[in-house]
N, CA and C atoms as an extended XYZ file, in Angstrom:
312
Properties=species:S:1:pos:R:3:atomname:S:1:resname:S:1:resid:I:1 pbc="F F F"
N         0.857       -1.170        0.000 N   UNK     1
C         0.000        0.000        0.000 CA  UNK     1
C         0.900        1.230        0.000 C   UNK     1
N         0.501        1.739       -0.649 N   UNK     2
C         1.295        3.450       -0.392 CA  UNK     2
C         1.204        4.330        0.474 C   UNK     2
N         1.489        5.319        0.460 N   UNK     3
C         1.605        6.532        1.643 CA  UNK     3
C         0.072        7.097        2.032 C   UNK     3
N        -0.945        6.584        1.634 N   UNK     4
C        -2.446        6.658        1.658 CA  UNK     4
C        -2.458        7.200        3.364 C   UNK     4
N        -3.238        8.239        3.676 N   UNK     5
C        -3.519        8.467        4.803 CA  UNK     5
C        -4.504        7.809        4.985 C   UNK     5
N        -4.746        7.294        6.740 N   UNK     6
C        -5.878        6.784        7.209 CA  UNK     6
C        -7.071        7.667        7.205 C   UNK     6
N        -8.245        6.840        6.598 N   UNK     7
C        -9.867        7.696        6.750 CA  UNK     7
C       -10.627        7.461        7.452 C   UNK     7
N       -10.068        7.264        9.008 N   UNK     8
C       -11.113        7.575        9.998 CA  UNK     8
C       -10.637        8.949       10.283 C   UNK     8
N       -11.611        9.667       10.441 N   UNK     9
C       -11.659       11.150       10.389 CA  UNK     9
C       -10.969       11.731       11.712 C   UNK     9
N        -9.669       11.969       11.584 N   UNK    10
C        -9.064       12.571       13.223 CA  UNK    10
C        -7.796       12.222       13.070 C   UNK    10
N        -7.998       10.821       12.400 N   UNK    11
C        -6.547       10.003       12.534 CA  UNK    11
C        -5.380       10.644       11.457 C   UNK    11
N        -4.246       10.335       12.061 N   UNK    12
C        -3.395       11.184       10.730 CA  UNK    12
C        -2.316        9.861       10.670 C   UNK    12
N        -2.293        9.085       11.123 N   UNK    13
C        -1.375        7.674       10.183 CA  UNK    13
C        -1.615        7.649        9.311 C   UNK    13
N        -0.620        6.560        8.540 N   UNK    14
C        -0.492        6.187        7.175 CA  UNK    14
C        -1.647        5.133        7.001 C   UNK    14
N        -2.378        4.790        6.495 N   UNK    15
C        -3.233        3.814        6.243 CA  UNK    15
C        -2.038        2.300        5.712 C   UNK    15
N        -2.101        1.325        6.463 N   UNK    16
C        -1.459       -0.041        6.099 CA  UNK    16
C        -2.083       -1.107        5.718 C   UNK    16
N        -3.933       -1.263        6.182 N   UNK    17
C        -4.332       -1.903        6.066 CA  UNK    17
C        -5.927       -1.462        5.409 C   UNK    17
N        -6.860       -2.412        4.964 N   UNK    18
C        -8.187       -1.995        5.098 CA  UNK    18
C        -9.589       -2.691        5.426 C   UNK    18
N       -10.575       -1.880        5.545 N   UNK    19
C       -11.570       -2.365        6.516 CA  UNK    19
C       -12.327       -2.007        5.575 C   UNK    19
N       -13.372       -3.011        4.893 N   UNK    20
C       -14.628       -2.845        4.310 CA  UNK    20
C       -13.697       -2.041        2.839 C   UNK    20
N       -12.754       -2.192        2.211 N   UNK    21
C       -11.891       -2.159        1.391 CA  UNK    21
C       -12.003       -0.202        1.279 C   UNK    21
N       -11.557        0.025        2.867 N   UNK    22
C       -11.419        1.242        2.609 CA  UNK    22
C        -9.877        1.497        3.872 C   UNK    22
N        -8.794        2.079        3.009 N   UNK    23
C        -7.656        1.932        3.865 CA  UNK    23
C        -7.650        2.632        5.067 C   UNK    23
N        -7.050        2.194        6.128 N   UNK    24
C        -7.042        2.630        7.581 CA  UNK    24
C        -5.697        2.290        8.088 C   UNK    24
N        -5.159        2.879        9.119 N   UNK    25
C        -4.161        2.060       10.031 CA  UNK    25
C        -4.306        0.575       11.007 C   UNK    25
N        -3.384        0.411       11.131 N   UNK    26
C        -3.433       -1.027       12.062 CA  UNK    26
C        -4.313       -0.571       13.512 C   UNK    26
N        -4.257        0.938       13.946 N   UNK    27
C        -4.716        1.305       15.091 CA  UNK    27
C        -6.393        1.154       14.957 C   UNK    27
N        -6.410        1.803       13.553 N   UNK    28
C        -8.366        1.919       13.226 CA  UNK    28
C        -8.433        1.083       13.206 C   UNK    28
N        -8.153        0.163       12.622 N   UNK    29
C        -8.503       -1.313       11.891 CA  UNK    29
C        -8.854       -2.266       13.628 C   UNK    29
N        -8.078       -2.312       14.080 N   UNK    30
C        -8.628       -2.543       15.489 CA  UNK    30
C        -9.258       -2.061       16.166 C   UNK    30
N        -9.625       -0.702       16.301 N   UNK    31
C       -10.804        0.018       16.872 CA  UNK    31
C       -12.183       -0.596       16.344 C   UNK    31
N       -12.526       -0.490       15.011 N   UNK    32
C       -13.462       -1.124       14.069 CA  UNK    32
C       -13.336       -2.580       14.527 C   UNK    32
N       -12.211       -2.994       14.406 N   UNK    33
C       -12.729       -5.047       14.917 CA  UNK    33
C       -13.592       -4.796       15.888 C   UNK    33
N       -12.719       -3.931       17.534 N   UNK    34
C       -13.186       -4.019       18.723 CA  UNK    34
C       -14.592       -3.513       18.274 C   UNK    34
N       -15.058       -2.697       18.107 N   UNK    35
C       -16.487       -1.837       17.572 CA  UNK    35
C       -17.421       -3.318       16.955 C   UNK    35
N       -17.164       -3.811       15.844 N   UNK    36
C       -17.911       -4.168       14.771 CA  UNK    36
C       -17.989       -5.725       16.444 C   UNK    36
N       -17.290       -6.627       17.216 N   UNK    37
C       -17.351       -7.860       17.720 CA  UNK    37
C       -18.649       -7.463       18.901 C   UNK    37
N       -18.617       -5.902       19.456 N   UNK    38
C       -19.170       -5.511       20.529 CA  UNK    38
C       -20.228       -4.866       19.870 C   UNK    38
N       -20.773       -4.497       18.654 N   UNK    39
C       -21.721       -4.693       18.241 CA  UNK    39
C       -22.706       -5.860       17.903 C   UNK    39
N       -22.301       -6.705       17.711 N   UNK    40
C       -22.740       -8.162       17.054 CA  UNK    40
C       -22.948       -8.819       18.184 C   UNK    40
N       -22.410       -8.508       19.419 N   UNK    41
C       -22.659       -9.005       20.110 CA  UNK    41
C       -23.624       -8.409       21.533 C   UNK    41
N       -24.086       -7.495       21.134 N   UNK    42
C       -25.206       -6.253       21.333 CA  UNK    42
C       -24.932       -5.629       22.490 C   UNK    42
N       -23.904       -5.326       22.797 N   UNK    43
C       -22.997       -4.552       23.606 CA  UNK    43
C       -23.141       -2.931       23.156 C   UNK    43
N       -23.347       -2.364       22.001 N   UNK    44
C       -22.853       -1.369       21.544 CA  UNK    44
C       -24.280       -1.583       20.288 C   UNK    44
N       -25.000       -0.068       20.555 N   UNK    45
C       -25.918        0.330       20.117 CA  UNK    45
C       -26.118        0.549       18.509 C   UNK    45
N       -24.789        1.623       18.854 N   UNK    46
C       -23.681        2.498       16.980 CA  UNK    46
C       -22.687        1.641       16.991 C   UNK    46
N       -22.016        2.564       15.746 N   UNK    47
C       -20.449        1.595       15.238 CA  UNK    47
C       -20.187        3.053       14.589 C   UNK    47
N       -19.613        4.081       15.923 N   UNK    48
C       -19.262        5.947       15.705 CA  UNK    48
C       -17.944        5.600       14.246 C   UNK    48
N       -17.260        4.746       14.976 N   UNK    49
C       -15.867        4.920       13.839 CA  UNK    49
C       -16.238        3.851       12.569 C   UNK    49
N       -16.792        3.037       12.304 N   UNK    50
C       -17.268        2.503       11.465 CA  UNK    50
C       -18.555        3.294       10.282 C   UNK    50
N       -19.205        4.235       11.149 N   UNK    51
C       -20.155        5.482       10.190 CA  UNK    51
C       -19.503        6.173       10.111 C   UNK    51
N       -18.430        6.679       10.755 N   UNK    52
C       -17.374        7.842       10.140 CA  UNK    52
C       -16.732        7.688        8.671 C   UNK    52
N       -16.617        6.337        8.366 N   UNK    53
C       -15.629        5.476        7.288 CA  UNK    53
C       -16.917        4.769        5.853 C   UNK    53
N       -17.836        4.994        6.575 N   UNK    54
C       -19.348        3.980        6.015 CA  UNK    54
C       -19.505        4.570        4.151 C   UNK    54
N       -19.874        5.451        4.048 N   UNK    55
C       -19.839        6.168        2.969 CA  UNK    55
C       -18.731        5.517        1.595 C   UNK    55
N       -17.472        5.912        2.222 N   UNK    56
C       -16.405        4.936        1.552 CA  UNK    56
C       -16.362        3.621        1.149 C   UNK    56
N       -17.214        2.821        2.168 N   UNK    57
C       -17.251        1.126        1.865 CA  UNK    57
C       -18.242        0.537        1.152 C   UNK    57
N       -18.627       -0.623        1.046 N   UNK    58
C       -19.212       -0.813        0.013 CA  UNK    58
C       -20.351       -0.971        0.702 C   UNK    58
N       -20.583       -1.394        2.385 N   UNK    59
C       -21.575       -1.301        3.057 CA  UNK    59
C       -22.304       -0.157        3.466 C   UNK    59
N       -23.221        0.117        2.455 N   UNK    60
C       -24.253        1.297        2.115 CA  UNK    60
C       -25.451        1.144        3.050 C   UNK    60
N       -25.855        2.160        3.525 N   UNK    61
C       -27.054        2.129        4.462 CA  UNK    61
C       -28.514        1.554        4.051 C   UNK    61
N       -28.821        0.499        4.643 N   UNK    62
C       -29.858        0.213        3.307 CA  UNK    62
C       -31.085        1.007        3.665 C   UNK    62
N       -31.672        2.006        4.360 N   UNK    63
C       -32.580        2.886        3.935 CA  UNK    63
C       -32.123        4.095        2.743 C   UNK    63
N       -30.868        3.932        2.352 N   UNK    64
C       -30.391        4.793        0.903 CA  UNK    64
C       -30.713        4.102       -0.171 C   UNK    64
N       -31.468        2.721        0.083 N   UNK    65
C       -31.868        1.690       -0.988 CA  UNK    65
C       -30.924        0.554       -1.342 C   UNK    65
N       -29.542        0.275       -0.876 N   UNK    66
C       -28.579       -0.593       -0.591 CA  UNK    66
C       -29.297       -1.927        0.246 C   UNK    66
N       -29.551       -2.835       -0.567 N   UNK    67
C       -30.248       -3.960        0.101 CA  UNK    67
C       -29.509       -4.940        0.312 C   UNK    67
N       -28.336       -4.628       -0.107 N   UNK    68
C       -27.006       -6.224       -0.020 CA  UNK    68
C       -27.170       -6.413        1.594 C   UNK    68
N       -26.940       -7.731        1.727 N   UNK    69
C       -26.595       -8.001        3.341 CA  UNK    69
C       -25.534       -8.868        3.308 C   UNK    69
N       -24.581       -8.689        4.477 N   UNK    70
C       -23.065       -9.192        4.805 CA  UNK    70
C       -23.449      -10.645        5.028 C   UNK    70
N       -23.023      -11.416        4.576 N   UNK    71
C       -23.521      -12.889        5.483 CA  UNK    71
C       -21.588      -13.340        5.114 C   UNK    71
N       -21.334      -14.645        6.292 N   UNK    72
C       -20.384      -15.386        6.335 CA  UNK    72
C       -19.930      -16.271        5.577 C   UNK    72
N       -18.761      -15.959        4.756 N   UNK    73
C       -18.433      -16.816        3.206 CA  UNK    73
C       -17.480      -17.985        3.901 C   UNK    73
N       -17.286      -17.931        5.023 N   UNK    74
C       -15.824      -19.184        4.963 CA  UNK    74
C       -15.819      -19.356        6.446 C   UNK    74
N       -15.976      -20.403        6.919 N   UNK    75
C       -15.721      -20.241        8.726 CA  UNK    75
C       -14.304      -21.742        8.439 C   UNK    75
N       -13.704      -21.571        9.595 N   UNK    76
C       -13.416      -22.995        9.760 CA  UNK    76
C       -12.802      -23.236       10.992 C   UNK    76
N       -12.935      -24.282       11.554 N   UNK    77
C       -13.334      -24.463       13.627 CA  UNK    77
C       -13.545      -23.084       14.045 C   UNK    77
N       -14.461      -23.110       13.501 N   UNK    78
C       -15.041      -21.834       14.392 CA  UNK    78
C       -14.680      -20.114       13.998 C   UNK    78
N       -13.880      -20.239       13.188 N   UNK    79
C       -13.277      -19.078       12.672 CA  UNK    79
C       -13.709      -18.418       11.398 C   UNK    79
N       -14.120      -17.300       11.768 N   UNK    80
C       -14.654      -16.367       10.100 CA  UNK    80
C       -13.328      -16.210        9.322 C   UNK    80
N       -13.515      -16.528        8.407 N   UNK    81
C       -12.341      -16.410        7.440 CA  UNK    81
C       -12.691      -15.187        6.178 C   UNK    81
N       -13.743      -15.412        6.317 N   UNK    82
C       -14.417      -14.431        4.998 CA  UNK    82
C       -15.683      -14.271        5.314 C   UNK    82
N       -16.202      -12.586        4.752 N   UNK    83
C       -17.622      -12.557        4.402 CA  UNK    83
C       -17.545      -12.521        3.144 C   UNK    83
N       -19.210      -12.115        2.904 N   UNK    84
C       -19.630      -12.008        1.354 CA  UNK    84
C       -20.325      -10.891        1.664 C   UNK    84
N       -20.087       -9.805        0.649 N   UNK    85
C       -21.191       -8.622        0.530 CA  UNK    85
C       -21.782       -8.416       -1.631 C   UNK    85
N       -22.981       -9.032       -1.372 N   UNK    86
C       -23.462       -8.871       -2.523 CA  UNK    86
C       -22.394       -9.958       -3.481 C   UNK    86
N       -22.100       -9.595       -4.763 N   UNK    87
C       -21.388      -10.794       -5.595 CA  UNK    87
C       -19.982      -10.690       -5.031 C   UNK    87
N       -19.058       -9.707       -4.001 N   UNK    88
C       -18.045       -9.959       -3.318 CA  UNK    88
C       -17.875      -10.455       -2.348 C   UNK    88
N       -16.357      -10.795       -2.203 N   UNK    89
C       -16.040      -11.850       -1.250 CA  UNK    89
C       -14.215      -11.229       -0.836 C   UNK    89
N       -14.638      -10.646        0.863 N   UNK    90
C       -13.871      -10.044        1.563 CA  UNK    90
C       -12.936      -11.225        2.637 C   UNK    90
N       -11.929      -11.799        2.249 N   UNK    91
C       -10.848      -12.511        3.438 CA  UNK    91
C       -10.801      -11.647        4.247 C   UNK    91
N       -10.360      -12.067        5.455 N   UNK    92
C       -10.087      -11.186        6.701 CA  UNK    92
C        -8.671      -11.236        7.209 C   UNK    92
N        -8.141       -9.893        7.435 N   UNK    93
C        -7.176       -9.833        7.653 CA  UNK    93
C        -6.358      -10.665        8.342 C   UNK    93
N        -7.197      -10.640        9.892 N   UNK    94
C        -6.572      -11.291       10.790 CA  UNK    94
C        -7.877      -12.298       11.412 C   UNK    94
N        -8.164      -13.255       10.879 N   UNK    95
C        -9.922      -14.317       11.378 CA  UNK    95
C        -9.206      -14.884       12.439 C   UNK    95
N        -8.099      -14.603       13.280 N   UNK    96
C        -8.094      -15.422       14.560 CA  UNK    96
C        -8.893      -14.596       15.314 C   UNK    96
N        -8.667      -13.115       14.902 N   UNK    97
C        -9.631      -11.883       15.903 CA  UNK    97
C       -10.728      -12.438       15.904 C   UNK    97
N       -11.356      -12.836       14.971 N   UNK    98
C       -13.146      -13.457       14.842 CA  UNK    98
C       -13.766      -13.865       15.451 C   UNK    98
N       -12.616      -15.311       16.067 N   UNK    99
C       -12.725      -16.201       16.496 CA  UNK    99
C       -13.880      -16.272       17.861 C   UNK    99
N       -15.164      -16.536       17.607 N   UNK   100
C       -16.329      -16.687       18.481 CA  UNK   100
C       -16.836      -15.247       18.762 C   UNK   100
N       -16.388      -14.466       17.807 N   UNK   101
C       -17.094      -13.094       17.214 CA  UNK   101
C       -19.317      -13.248       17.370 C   UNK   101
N       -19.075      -14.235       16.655 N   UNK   102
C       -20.680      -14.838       16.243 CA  UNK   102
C       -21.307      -13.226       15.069 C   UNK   102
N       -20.733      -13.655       14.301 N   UNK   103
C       -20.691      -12.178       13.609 CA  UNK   103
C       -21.413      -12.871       12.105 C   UNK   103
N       -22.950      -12.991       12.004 N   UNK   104
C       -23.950      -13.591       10.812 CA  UNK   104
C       -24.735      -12.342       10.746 C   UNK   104
């Protein structure tokens, strides 16, 4: 990846990695895991740094008429390896993080 700045809005790292194929740092990119596992797991109402970034990804709000839904492309013992959004198919960076996520 190149010198791409990170687009969670505040952050001024280099973007290294990406989330919802929109580049971020290793710092966001873990904020968003922690966010997106404590959502799913109904801990957490919003996902603040994940709608900061939302626009950019391919996960569109579906009252904007975006009807795709994320479902789980690849588990194995227990581990998300991949979703699927619409005809794509996202590997995960790091699916040990996942691991008993329960993230369908």
């Amino acid at each position: 990846m190149n010198k791409a700045k990170c687009n969670v809005p505040g952050c001024k790292n280099h973007a290294t990695v990406y989330w919802a194929t929109v580049p971020v740092c290793n710092r966001c990119q873990l904020d968003l895991a922690d966010e997106a596992i404590e959502f799913y797991k109904k801990k957490l109402d919003v996902r603040p740094v994940f709608e900061s970034i939302r626009d950019l990804s391919p996960w569109k709000k579906p009252e904007a008429g975006d009807k795709r839904q994320v479902t789980v492309a690849n588990v194995k013992n227990g581990t998300i390896l991949a979703l699927k959004l619409g005809d794509s198919r996202y590997v995960l960076d790091r699916p040990n993080y996942y691991k008993g996520a329960n993230i369908v």
